[in-house]
Backbone as a ProteinNet text record, in pm:
[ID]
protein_1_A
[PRIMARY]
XXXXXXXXXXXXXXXXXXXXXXXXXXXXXXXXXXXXXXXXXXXXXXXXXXXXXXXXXXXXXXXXXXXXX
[TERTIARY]
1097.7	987	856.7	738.6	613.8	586.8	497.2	418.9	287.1	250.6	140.8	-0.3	4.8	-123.3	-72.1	-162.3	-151.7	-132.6	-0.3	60.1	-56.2	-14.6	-119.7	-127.1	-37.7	-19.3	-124.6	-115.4	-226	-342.5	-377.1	-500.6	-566.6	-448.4	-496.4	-569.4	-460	-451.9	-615.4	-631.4	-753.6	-887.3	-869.4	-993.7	-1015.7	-903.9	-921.2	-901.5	-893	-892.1	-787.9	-711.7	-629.3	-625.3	-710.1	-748.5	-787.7	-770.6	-828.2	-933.3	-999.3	-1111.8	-1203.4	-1181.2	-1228.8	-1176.9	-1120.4	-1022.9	-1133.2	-1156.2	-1240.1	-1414.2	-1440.1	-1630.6	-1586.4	-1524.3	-1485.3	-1478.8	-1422.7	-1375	-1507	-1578.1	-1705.9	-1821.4	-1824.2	-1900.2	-1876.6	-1748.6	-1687.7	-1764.9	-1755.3	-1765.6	-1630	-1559	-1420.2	-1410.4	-1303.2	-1312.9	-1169.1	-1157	-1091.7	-1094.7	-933.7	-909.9	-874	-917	-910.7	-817.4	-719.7	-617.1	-612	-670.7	-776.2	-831.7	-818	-871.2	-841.3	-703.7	-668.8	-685.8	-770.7	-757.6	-647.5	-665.9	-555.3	-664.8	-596.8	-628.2	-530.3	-559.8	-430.5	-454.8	-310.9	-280.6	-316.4	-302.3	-398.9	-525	-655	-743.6	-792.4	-675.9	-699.3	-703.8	-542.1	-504.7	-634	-703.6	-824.8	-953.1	-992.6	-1069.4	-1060.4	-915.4	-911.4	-893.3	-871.7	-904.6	-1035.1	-1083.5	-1266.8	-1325.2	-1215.6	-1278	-1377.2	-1437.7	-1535.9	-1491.2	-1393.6	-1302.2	-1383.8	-1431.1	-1382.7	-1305.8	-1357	-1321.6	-1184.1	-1052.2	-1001	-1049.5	-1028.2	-1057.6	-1026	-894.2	-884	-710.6	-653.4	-515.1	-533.6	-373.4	-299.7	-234.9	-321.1	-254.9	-133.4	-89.5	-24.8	125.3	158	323.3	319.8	140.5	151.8	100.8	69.9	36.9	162.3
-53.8	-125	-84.5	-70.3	-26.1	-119.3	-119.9	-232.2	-254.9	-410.3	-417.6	-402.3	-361.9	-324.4	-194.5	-86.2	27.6	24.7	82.4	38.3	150.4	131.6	178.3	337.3	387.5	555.6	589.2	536.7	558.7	565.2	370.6	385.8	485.7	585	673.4	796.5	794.6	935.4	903.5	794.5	776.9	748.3	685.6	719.9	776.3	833.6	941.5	863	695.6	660.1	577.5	607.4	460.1	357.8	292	154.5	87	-53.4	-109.5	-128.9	-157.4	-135.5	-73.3	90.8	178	198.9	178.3	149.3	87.6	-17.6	-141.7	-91.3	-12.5	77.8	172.7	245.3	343.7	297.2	220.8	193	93.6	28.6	-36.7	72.6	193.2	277.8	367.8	356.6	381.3	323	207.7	88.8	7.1	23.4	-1.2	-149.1	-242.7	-395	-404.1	-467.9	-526.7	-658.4	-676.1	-771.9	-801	-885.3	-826.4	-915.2	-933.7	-949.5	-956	-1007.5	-982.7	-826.3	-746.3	-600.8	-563.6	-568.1	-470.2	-511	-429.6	-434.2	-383.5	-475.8	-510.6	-433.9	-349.5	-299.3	-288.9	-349.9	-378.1	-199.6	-204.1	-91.5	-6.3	-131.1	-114.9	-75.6	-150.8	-127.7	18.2	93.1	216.4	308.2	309.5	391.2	435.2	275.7	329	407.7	378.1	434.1	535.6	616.7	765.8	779.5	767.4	844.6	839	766.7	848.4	707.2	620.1	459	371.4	304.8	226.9	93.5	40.6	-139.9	-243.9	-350.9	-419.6	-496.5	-536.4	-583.5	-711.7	-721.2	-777.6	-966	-1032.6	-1166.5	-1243.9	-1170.2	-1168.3	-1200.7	-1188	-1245.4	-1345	-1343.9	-1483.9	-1422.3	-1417	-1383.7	-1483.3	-1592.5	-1672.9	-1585.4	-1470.1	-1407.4	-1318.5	-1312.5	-1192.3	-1217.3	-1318	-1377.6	-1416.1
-3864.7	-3926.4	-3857.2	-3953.2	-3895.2	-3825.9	-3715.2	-3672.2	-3757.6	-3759.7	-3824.5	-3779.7	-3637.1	-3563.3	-3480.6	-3432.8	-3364.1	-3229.5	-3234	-3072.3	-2968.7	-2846.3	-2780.9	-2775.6	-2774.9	-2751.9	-2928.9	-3008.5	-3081.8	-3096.5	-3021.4	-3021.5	-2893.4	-2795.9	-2709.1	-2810.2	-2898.9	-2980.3	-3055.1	-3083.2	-3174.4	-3063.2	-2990.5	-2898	-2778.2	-2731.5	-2621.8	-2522.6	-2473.2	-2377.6	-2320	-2241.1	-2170.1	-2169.6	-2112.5	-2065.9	-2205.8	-2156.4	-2313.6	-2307.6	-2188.4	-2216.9	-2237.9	-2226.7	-2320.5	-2449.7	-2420	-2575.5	-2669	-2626.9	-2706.2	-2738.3	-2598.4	-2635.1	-2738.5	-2743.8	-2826	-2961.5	-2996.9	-3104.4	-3136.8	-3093.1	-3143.5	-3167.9	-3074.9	-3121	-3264.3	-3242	-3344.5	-3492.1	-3492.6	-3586.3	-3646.2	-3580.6	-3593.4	-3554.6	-3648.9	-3646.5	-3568.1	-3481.2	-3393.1	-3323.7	-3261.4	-3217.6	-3031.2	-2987.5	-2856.1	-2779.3	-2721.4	-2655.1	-2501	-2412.5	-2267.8	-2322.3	-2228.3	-2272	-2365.3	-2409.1	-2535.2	-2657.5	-2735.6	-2844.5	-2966.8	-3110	-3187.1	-3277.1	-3359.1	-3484.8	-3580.4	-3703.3	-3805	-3837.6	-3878.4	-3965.4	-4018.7	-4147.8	-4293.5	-4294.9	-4175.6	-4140.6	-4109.3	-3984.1	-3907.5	-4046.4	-4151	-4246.9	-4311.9	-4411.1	-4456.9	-4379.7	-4265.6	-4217.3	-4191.4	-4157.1	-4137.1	-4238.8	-4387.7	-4482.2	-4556.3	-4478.7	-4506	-4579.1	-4600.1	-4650.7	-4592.4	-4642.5	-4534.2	-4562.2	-4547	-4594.4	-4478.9	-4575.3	-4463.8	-4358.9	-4274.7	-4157.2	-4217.4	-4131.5	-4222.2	-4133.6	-4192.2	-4195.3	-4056.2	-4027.3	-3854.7	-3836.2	-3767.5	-3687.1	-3686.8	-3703.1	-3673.6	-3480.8	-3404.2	-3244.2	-3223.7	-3262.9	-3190.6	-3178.2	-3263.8	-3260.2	-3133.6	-3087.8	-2985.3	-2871.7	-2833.3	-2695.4	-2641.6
[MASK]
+++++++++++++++++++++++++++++++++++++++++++++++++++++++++++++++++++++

């Protein structure tokens, strides 16, 4: 089963950085909508999918965190 947010070795692959908390500058410079978790940020899926194919969606409405704390 997919996960419904981008596990971390992705969001490496997508912003070049380790830590979440670069993780998190990156991806705001980006313009990228996220969720933040102490440092790490949560990016749904669905969200990442459209944006790398050149979509501009918005931001989704937000998590339900309580399955992932």
């Amino acid at each position: 089963m997919t996960p419904l947010v981008l596990t971390h070795a992705e969001l490496v692959e997508i912003t070049g950085k380790e830590s979440g908390a670069a993780q998190c500058r990156v991806l705001t410079r980006m313009g990228w909508a996220f969720e933040r978790v102490g440092s790490r940020p949560l990016v749904s899926r669905a969200y990442a999918e459209r944006r790398l194919a050149g979509e501009q969606p918005r931001a989704p409405a937000g998590f339900d965190l309580a399955a992932v704390r």
